[in-house]
LUMDODO-170046 format. One record per residue (C-alpha): x, y, z; residue number from 1. Coordinates in pm, whole numbers, plus 50000, padded with zeros to 5 digits. Each point is the difference from the previous one (the first is absolute). Layout:
<pts>
PT      u      v      w   nr
PT      X      Y      Z  NUM
...
</pts>
This chain:
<pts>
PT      u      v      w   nr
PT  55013  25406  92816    1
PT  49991  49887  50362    2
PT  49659  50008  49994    3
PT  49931  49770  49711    4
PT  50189  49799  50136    5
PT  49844  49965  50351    6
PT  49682  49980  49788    7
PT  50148  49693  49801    8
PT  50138  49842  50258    9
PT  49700  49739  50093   10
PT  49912  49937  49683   11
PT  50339  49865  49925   12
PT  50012  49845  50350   13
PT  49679  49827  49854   14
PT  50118  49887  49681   15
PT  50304  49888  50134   16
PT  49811  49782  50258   17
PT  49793  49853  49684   18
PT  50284  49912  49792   19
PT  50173  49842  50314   20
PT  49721  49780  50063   21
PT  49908  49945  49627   22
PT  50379  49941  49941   23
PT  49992  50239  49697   24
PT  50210  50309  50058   25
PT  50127  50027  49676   26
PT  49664  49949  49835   27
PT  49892  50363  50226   28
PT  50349  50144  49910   29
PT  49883  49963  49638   30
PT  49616  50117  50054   31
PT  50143  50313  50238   32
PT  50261  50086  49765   33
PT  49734  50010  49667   34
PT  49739  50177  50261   35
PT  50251  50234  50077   36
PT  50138  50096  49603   37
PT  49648  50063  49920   38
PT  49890  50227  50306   39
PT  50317  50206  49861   40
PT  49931  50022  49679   41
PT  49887  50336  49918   42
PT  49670  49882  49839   43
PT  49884  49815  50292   44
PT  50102  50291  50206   45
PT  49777  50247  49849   46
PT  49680  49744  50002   47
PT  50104  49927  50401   48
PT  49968  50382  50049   49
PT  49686  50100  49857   50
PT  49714  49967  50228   51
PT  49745  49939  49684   52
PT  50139  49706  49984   53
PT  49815  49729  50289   54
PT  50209  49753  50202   55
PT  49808  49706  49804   56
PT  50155  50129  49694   57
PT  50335  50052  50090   58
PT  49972  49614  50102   59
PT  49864  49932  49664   60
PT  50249  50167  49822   61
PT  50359  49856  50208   62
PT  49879  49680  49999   63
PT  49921  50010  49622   64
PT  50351  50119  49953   65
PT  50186  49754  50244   66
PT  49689  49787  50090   67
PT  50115  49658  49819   68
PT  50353  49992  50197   69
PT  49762  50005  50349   70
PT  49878  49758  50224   71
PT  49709  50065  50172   72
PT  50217  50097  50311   73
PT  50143  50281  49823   74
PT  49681  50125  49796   75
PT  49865  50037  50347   76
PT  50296  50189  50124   77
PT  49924  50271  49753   78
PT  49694  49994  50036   79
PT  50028  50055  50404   80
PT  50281  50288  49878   81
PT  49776  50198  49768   82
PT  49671  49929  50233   83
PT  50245  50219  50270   84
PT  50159  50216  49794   85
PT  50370  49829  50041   86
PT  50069  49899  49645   87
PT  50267  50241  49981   88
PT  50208  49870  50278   89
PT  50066  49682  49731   90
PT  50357  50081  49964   91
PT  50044  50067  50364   92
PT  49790  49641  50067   93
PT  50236  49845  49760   94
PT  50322  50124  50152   95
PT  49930  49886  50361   96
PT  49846  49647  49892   97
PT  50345  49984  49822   98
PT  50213  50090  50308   99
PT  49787  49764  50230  100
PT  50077  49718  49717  101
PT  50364  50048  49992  102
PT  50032  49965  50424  103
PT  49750  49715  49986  104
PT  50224  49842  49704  105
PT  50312  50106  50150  106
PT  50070  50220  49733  107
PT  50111  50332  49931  108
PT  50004  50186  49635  109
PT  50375  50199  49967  110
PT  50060  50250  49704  111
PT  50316  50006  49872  112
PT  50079  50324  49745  113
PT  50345  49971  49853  114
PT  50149  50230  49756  115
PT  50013  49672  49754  116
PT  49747  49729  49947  117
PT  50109  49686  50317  118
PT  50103  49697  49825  119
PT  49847  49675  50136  120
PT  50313  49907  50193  121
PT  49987  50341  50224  122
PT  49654  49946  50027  123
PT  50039  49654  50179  124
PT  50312  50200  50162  125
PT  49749  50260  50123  126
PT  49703  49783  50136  127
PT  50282  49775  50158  128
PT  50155  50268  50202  129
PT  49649  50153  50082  130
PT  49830  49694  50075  131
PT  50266  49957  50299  132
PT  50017  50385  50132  133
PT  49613  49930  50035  134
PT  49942  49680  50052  135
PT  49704  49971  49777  136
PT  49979  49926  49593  137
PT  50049  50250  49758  138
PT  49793  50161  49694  139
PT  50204  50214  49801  140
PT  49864  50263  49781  141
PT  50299  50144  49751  142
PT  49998  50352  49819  143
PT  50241  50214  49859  144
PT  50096  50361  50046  145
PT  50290  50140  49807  146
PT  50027  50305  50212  147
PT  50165  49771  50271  148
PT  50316  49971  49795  149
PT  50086  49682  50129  150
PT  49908  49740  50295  151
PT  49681  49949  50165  152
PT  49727  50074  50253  153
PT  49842  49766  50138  154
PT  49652  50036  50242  155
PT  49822  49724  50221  156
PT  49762  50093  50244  157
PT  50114  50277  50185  158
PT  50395  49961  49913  159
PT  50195  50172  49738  160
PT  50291  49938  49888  161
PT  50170  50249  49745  162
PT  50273  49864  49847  163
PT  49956  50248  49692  164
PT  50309  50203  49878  165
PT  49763  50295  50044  166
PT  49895  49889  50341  167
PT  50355  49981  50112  168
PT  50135  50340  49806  169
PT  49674  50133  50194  170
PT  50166  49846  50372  171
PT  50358  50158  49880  172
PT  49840  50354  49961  173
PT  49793  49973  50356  174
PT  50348  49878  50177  175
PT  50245  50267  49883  176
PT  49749  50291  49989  177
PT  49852  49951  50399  178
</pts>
């Protein structure tokens, strides 16, 4: 994993640097994440694998699928990926173009999974009291889990915060048996 990444890295750098100056990030954010869903899919996995199959090809055949929601800039980013042999590092790409996005927008995505679906009002609650522990707006992404029982967990960046009934049952168990 560390190593895709390190691969990915300048080619997100780059893309990030073109949809700065182009002012279009969420135009690439929409072209990385549909690059990145079909490099996955399993079909388009195989085909990237098999060495009958030439580079021009396996151009030929990802931009017919996705070709019509490209610019030019991003046909020749695939291009330039398959040429090298990077095409598979698309999720990877897409993840770190998103990170750099977020700093450059001041943003930062937080997932909240609650035991309940969060109304609208602890949403705003939520963002409110996140968006001043960071100092920076905040995304939220909301799922579910039932096997939390009750309350929530909440992840930004690098900070947790488990405020799950299973999560603190969990803290209860650690305290009285060390």
């Amino acid at each position: 994993m560390a190593e895709k990444s390190t691969i990915a890295r300048p080619y997100a750098q780059a893309v990030f640097e073109q949809a700065a100056a182009t002012k279009q990030f969420a135009k690439w954010s929409d072209a990385l994440a549909l690059a990145s869903a079909v490099v996955q899919d399993s079909g388009m996995q195989s085909v990237v694998g098999n060495p009958r199959v030439s580079n021009a090809q396996l151009v030929d055949l990802f931009l017919g699928v996705c070709g019509d929601h490209f610019d030019d800039a991003a046909k020749n980013l695939i291009k330039l990926l398959v040429e090298n042999g990077r095409v598979t590092v698309l999720p990877e790409i897409t993840t770190l173009y998103e990170e750099y996005r977020a700093e450059a927008e001041k943003t930062v995505q937080a997932q909240v999974v609650s035991a309940f679906p969060v109304t609208s009002a602890q949403q705003t609650s939520i963002k409110k009291a996140l968006k001043k522990r960071l100092g920076c707006e905040v995304e939220l992404v909301c799922t579910t889990d039932n096997s939390l029982v009750g309350g929530a967990i909440i992840r930004a960046g690098d900070m947790v915060i488990d405020g799950s009934v299973v999560g603190q049952l969990e803290k209860l168990t650690h305290a009285l048996t060390h």
